[in-house]
VMD Tcl script that builds the backbone (N, CA, C; Angstrom):
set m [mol new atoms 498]
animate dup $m
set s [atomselect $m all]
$s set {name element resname resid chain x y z} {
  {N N UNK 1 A 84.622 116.561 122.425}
  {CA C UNK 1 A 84.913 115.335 121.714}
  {C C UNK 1 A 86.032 114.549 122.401}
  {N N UNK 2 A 87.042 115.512 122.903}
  {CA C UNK 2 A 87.833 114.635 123.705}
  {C C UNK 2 A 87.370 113.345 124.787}
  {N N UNK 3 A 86.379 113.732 125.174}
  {CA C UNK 3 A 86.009 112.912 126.631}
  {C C UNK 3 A 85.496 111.881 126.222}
  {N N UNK 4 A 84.993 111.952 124.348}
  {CA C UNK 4 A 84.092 110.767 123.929}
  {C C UNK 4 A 84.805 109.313 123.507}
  {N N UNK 5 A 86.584 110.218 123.107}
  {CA C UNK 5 A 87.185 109.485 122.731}
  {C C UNK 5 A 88.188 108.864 123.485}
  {N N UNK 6 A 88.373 109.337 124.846}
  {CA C UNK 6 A 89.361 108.919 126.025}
  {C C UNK 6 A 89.483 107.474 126.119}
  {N N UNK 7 A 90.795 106.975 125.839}
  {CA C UNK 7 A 90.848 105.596 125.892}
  {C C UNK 7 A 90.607 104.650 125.115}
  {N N UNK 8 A 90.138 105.040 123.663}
  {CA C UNK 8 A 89.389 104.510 122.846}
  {C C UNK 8 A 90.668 104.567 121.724}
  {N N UNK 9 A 90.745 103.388 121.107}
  {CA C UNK 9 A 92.265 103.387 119.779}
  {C C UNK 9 A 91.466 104.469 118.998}
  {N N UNK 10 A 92.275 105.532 117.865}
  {CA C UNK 10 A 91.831 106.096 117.369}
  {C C UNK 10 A 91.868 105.686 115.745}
  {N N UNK 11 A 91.175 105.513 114.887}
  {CA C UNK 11 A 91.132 105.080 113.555}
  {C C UNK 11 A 91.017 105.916 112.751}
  {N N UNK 12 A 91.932 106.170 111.448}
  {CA C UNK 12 A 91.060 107.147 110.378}
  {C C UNK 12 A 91.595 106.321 109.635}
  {N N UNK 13 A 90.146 106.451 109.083}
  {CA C UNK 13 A 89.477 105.511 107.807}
  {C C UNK 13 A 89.335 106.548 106.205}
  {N N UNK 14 A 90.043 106.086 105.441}
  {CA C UNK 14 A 90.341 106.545 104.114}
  {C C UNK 14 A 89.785 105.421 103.413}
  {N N UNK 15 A 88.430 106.109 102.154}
  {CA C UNK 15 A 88.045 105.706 100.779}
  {C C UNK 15 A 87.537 106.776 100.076}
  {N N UNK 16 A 87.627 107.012 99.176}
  {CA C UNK 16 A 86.846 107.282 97.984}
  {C C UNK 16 A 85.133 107.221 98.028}
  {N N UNK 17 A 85.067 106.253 97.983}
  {CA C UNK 17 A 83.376 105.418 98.242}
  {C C UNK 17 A 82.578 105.656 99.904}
  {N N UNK 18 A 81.744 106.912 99.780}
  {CA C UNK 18 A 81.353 107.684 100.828}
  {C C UNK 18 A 80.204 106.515 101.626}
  {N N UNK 19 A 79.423 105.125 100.782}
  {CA C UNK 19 A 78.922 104.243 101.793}
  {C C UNK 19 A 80.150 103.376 102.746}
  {N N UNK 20 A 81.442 103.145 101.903}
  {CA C UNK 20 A 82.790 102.026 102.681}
  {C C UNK 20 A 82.908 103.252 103.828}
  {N N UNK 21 A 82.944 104.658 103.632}
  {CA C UNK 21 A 83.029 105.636 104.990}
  {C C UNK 21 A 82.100 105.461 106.167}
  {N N UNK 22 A 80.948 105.749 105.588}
  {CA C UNK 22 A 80.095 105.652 106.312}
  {C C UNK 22 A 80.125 104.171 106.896}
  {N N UNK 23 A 79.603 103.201 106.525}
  {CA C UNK 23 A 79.736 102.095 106.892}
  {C C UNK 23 A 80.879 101.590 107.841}
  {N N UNK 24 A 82.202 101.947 107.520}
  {CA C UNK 24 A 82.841 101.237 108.515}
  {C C UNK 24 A 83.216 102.248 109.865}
  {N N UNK 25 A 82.502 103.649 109.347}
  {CA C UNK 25 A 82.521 104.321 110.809}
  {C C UNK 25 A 81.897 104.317 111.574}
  {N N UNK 26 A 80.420 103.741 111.661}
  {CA C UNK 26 A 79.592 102.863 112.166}
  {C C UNK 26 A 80.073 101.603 112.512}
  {N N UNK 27 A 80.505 100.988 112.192}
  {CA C UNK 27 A 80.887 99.772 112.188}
  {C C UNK 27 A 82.233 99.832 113.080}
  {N N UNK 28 A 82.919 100.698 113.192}
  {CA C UNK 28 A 84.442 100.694 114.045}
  {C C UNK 28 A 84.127 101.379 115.412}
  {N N UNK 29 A 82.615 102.441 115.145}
  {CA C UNK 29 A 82.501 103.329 116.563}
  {C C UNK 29 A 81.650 101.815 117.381}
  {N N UNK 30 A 80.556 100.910 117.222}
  {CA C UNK 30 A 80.105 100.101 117.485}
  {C C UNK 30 A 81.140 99.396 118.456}
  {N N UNK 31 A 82.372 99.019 117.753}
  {CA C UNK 31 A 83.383 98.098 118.222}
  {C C UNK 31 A 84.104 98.918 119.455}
  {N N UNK 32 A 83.709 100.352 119.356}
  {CA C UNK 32 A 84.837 100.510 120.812}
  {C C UNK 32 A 85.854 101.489 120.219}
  {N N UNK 33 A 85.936 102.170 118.732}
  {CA C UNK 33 A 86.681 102.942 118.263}
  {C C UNK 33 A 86.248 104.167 118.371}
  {N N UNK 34 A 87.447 105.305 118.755}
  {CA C UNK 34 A 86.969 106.282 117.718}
  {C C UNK 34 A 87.649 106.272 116.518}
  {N N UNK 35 A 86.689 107.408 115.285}
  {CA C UNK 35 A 87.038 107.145 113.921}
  {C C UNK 35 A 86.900 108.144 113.494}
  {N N UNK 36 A 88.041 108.836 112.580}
  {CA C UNK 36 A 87.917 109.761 112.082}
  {C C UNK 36 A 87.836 109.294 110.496}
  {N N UNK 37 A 86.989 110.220 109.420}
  {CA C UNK 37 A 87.240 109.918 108.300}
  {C C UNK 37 A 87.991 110.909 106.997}
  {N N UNK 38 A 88.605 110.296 106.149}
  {CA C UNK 38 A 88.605 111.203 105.135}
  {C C UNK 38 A 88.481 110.450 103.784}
  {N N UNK 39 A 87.871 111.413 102.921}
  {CA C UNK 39 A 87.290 110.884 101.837}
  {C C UNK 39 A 88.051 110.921 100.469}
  {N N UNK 40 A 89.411 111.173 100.961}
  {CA C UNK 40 A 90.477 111.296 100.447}
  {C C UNK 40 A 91.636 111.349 100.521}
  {N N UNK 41 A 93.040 111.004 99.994}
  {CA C UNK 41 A 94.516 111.679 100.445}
  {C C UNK 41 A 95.141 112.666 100.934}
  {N N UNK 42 A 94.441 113.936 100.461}
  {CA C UNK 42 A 94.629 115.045 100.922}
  {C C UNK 42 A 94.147 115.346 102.678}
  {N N UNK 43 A 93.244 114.555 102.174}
  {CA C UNK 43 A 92.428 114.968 103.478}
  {C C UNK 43 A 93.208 114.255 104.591}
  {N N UNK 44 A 93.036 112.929 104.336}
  {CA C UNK 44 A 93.870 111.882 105.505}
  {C C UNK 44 A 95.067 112.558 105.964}
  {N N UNK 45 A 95.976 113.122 105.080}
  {CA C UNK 45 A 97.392 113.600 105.162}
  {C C UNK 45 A 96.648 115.273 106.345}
  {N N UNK 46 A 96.261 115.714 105.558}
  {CA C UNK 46 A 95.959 117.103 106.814}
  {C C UNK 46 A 95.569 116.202 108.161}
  {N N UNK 47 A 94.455 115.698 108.188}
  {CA C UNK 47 A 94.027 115.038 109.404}
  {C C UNK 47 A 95.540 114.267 110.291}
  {N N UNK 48 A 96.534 113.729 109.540}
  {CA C UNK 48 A 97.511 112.887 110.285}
  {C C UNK 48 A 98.406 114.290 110.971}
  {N N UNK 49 A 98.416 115.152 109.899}
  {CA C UNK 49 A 99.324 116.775 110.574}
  {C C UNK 49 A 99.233 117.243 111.180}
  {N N UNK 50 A 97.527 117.288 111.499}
  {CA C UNK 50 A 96.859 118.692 112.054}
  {C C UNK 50 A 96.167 117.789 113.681}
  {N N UNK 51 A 95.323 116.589 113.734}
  {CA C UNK 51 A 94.687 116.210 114.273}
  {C C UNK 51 A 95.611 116.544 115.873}
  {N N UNK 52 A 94.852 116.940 116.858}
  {CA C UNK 52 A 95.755 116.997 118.044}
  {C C UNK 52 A 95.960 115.683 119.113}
  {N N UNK 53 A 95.128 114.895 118.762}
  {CA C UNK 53 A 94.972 113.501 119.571}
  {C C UNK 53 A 95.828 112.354 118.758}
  {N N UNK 54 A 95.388 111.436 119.420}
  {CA C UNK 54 A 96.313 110.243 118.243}
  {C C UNK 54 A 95.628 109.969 117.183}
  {N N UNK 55 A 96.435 109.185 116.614}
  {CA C UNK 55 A 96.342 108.240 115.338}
  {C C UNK 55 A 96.671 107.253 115.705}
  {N N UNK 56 A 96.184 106.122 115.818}
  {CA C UNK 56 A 96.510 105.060 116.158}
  {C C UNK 56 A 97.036 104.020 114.890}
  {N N UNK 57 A 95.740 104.281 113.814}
  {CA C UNK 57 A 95.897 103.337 112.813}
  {C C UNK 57 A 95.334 103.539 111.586}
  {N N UNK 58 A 95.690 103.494 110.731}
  {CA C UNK 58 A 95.052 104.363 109.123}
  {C C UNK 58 A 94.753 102.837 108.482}
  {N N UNK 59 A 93.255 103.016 108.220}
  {CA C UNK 59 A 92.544 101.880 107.205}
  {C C UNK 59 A 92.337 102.482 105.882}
  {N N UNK 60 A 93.161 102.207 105.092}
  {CA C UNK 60 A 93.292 102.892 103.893}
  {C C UNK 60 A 92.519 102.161 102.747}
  {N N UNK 61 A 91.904 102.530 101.699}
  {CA C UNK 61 A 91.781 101.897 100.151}
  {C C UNK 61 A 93.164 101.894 100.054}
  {N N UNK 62 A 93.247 100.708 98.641}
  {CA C UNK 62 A 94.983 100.878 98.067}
  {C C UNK 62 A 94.554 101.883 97.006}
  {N N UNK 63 A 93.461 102.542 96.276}
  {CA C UNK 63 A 93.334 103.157 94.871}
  {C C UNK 63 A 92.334 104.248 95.392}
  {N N UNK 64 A 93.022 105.694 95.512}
  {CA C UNK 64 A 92.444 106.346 96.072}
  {C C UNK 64 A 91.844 107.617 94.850}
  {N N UNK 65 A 91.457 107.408 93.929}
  {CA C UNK 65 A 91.680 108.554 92.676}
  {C C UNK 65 A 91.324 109.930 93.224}
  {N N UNK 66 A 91.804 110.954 92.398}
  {CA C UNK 66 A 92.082 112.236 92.937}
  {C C UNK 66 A 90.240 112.847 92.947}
  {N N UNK 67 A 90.016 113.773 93.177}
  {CA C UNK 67 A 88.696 114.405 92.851}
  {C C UNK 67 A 88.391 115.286 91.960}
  {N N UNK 68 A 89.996 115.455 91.596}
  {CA C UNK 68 A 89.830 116.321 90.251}
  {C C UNK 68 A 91.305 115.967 89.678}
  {N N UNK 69 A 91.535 116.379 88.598}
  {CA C UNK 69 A 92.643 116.292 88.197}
  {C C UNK 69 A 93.598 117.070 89.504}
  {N N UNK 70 A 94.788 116.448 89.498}
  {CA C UNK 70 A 95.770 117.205 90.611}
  {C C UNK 70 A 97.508 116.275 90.397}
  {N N UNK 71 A 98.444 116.881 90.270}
  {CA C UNK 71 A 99.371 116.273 90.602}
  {C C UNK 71 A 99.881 116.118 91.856}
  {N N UNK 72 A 100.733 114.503 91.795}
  {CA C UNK 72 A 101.292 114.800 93.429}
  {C C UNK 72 A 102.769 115.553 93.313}
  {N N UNK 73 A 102.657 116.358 93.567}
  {CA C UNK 73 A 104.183 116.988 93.218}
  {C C UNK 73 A 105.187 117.261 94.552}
  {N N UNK 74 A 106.425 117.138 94.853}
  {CA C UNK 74 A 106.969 117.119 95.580}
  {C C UNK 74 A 106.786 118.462 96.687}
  {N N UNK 75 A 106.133 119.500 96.270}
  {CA C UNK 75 A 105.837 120.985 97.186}
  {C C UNK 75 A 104.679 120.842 97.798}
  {N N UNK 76 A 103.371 119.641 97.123}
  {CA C UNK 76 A 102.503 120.005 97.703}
  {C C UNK 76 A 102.419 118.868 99.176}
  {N N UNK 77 A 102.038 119.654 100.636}
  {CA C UNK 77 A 102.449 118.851 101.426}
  {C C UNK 77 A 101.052 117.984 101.540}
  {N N UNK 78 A 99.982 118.128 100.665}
  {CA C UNK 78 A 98.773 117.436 101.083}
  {C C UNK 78 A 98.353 116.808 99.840}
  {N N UNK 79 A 99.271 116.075 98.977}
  {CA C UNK 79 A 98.661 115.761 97.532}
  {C C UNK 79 A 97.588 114.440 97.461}
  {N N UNK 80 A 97.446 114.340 96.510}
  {CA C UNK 80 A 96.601 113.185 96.180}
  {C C UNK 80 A 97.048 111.875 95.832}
  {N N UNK 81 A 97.446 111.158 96.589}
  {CA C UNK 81 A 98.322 110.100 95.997}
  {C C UNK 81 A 97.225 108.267 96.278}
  {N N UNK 82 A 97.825 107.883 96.333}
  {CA C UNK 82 A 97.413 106.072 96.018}
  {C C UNK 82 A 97.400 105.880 97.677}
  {N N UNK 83 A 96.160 104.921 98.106}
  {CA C UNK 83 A 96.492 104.737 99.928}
  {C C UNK 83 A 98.111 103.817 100.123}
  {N N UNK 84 A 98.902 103.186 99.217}
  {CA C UNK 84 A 100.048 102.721 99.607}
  {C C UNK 84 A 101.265 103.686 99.859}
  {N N UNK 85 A 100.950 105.180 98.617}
  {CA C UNK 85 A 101.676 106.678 98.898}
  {C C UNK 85 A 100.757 107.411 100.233}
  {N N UNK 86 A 99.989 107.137 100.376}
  {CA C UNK 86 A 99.444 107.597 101.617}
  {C C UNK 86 A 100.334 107.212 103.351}
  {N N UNK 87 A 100.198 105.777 102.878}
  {CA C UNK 87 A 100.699 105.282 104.162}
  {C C UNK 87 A 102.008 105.325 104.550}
  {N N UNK 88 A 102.656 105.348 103.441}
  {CA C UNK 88 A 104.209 105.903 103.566}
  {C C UNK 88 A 104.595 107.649 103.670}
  {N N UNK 89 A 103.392 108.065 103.490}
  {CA C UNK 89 A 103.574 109.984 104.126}
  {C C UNK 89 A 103.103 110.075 105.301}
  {N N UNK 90 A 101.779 109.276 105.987}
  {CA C UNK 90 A 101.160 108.954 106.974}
  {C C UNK 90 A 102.673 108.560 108.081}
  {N N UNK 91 A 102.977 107.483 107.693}
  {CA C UNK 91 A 104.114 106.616 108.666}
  {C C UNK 91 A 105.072 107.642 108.765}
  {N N UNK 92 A 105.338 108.928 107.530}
  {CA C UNK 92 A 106.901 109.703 108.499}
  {C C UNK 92 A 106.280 110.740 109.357}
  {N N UNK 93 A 104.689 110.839 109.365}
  {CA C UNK 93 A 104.156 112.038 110.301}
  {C C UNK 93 A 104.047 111.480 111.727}
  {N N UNK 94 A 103.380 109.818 111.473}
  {CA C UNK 94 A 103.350 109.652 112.760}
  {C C UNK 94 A 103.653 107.979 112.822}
  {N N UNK 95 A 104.618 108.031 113.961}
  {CA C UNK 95 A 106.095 106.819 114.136}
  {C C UNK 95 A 104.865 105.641 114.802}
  {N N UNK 96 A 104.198 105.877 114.982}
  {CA C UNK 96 A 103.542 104.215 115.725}
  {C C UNK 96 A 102.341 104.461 114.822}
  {N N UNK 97 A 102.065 104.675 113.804}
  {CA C UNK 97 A 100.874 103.907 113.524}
  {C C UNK 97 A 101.170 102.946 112.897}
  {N N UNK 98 A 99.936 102.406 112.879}
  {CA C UNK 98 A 99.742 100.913 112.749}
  {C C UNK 98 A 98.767 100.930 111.314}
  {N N UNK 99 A 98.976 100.199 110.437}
  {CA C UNK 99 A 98.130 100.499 108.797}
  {C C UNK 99 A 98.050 99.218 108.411}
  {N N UNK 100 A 96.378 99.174 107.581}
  {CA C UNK 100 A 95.841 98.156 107.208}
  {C C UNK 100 A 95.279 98.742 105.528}
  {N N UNK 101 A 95.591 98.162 104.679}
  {CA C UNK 101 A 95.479 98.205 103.262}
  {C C UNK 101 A 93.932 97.506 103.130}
  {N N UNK 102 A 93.115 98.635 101.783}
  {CA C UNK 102 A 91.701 97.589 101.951}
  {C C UNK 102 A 91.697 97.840 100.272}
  {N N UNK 103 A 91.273 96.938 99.654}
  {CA C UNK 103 A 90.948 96.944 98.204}
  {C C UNK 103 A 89.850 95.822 97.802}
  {N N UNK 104 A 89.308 96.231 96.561}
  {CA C UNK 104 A 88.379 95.251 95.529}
  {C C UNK 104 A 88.877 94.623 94.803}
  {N N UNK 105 A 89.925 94.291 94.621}
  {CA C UNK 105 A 90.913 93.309 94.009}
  {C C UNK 105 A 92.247 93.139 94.713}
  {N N UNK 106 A 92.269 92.621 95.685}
  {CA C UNK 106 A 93.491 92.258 95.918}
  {C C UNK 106 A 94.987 92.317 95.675}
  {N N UNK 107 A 94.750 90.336 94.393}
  {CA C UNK 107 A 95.513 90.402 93.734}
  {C C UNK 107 A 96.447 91.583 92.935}
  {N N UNK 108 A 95.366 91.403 91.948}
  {CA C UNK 108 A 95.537 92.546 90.661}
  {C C UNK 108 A 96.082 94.094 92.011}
  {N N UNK 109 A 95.602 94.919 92.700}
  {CA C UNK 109 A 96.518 96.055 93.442}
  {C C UNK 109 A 97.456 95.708 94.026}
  {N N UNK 110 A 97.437 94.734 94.843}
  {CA C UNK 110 A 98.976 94.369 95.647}
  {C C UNK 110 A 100.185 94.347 94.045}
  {N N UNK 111 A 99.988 93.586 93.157}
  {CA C UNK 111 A 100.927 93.108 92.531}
  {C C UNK 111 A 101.381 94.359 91.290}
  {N N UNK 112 A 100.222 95.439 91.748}
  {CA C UNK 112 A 100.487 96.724 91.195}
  {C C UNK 112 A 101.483 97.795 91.693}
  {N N UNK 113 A 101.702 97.694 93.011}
  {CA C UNK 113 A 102.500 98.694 93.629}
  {C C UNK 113 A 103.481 97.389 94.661}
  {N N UNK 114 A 103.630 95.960 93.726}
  {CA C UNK 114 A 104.950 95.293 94.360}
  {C C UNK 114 A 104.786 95.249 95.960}
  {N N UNK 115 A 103.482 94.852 96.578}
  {CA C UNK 115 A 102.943 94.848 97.954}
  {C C UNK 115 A 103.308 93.321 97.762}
  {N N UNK 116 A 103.913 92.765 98.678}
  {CA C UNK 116 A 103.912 91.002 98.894}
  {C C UNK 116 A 102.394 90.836 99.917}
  {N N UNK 117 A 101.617 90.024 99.626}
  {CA C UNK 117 A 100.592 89.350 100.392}
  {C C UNK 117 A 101.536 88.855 101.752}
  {N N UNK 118 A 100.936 89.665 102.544}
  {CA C UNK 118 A 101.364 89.234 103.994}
  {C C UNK 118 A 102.069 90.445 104.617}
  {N N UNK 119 A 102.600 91.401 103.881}
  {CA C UNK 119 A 103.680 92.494 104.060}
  {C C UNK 119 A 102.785 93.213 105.069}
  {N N UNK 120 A 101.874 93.624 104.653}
  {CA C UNK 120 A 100.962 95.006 105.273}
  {C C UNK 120 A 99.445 93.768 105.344}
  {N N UNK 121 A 98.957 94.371 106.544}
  {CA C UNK 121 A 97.349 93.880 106.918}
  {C C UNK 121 A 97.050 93.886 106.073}
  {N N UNK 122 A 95.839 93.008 105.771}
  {CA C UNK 122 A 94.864 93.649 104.413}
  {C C UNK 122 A 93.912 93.532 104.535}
  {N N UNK 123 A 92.840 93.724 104.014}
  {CA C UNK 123 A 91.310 93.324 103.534}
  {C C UNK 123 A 91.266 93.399 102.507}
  {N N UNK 124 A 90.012 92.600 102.371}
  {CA C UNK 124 A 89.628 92.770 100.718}
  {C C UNK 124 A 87.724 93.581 100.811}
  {N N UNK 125 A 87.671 94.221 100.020}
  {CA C UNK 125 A 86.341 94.944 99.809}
  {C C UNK 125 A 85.687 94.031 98.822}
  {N N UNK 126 A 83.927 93.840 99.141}
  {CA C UNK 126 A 83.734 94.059 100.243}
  {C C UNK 126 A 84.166 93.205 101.593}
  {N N UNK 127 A 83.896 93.963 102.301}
  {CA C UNK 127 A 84.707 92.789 103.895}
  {C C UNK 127 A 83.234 92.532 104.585}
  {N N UNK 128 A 83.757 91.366 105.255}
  {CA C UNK 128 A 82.340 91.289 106.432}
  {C C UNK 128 A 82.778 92.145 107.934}
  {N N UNK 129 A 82.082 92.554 108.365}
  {CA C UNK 129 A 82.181 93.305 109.289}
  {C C UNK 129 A 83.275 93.064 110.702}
  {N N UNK 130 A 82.723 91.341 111.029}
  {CA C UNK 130 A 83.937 91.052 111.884}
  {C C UNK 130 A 85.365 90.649 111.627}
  {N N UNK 131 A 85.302 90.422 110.166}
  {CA C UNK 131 A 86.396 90.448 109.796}
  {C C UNK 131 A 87.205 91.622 109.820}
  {N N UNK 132 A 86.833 92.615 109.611}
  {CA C UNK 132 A 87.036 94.306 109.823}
  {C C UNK 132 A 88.276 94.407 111.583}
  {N N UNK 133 A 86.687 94.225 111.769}
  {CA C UNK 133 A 86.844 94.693 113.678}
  {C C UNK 133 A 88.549 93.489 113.993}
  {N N UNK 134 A 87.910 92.741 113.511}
  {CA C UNK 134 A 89.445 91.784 114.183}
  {C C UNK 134 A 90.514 92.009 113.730}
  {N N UNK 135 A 90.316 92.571 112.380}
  {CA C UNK 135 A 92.167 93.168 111.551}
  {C C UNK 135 A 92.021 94.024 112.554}
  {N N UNK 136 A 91.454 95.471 112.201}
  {CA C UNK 136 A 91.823 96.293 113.294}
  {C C UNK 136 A 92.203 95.901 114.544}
  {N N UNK 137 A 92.027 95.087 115.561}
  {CA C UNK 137 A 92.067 95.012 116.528}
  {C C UNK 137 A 93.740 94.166 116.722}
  {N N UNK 138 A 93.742 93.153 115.851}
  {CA C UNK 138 A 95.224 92.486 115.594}
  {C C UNK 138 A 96.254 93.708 115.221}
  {N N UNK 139 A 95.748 94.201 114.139}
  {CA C UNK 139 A 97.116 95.297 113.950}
  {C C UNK 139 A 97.524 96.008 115.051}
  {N N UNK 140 A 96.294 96.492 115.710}
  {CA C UNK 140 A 96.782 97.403 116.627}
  {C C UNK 140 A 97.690 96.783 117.875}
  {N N UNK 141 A 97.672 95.599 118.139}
  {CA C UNK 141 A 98.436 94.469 118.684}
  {C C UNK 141 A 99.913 94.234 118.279}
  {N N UNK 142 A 100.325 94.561 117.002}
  {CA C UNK 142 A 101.566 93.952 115.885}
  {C C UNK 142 A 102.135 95.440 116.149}
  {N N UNK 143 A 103.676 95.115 116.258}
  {CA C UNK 143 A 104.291 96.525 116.192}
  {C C UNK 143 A 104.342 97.950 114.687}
  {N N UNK 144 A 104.397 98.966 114.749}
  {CA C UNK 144 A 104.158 99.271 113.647}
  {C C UNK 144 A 105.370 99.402 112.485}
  {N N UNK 145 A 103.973 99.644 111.573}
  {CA C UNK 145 A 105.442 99.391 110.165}
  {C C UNK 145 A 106.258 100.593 110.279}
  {N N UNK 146 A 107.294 100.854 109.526}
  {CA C UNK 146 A 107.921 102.461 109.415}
  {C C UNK 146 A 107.884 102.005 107.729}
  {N N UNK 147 A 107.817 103.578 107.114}
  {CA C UNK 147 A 108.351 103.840 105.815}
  {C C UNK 147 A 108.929 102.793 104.859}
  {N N UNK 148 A 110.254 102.524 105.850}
  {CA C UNK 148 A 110.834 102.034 104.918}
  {C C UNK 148 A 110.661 100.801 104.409}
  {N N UNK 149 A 109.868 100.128 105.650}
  {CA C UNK 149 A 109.161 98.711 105.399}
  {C C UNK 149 A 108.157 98.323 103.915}
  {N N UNK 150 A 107.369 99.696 103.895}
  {CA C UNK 150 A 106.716 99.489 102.834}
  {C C UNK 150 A 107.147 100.016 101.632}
  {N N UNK 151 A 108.701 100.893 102.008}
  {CA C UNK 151 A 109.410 100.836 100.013}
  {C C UNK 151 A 109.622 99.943 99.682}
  {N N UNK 152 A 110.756 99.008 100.851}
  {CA C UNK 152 A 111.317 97.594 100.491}
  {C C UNK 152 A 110.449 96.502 99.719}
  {N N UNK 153 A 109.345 96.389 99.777}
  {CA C UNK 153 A 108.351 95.773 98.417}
  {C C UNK 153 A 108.088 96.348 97.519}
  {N N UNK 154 A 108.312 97.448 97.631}
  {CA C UNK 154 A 108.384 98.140 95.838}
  {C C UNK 154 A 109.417 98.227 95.549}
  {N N UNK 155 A 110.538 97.964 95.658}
  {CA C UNK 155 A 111.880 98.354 94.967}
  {C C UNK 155 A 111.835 98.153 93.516}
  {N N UNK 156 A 110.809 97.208 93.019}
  {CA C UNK 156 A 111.090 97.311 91.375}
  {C C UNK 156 A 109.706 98.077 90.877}
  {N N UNK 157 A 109.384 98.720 91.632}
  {CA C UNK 157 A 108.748 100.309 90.944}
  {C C UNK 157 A 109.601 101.020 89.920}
  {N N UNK 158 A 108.455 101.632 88.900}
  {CA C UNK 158 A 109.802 102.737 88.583}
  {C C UNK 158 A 109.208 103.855 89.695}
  {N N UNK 159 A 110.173 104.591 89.634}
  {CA C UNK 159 A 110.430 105.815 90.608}
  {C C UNK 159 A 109.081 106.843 90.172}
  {N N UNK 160 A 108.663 107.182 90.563}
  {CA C UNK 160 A 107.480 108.250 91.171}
  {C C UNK 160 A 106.122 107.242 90.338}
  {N N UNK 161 A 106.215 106.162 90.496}
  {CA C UNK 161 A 104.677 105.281 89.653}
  {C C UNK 161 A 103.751 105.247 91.006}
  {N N UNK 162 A 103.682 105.374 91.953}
  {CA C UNK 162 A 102.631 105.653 93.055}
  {C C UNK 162 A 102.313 106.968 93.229}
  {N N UNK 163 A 102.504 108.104 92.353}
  {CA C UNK 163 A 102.044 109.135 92.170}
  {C C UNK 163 A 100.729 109.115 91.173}
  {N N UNK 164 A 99.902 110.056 90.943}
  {CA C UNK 164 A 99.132 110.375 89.868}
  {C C UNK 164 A 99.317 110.125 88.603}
  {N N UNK 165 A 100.682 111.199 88.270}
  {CA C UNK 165 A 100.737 111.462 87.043}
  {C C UNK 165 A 102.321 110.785 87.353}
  {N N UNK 166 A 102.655 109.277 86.088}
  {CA C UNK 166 A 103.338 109.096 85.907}
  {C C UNK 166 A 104.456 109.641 84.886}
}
mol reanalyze $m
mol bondsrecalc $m
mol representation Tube
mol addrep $m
């Protein structure tokens, strides 16, 4: 697999919704990517730990619900959290990626987890395809966010509300 992916930005793509997987991993390998997927938080988070190649750039849902009941609790290092708690566990594993937020409402999620429109890439679901390929391709262009970039728009969170269980 290495040789397939030599040179190629590397993407992992996080949803819930196993056609938005399928679909945009087709749709990102087409463009010149490789793409890894996970069909969840847990998963994305092992894949950012474990994966031995890069990460270039995490295309996240913002509303990732768990698959079963699960808390995110501070011990577990692979919990289930929201793709905006994703991308901020994602960003302290690995210092250059580059992250693009994707949701079915916009509005209404950004203004849920105190995201300013413009802060973080975005899409909106559904997306058209080249619209896709060209965020990706711009972000990966834009320097990357760190952590702390994406608390500083939540500061009027209450404290652990991007977890599961509030």
């Amino acid at each position: 697999m290495a040789g397939e992916t030599a040179g190629k930005p590397t993407v992992l793509l996080v949803d819930d919704e196993t056609s938005i997987v399928s679909l945009g991993k087709r749709l990102l390998e087409q463009a010149g990517f490789a793409v890894l997927t996970a069909e969840g938080s847990s998963e994305a988070l092992k894949i950012c730990k474990n994966h031995p190649g890069a990460v270039d750039i995490l295309v996240t849902d913002l509303v990732l619900p768990p698959p079963g009941f699960s808390l995110a609790s501070g011990n577990n290092e692979f919990p289930h959290v929201h793709g905006h708690q994703l991308a901020i566990r994602a960003l302290k594993m690995r210092e250059n990626l580059r992250v693009v937020l994707m949701s079915g409402n916009i509005d209404k999620d950004l203004a849920a987890y105190g995201i300013k429109i413009g802060a973080v890439p975005f899409i909106s679901k559904p997306f058209e395809n080249e619209a896709m390929v060209a965020l990706v391709r711009r972000t990966l262009q834009s320097p990357p966010l760190t952590p702390d970039s994406l608390l500083k728009e939540s500061t009027d969170r209450p404290k652990g509300s991007d977890e599961w269980f509030d």
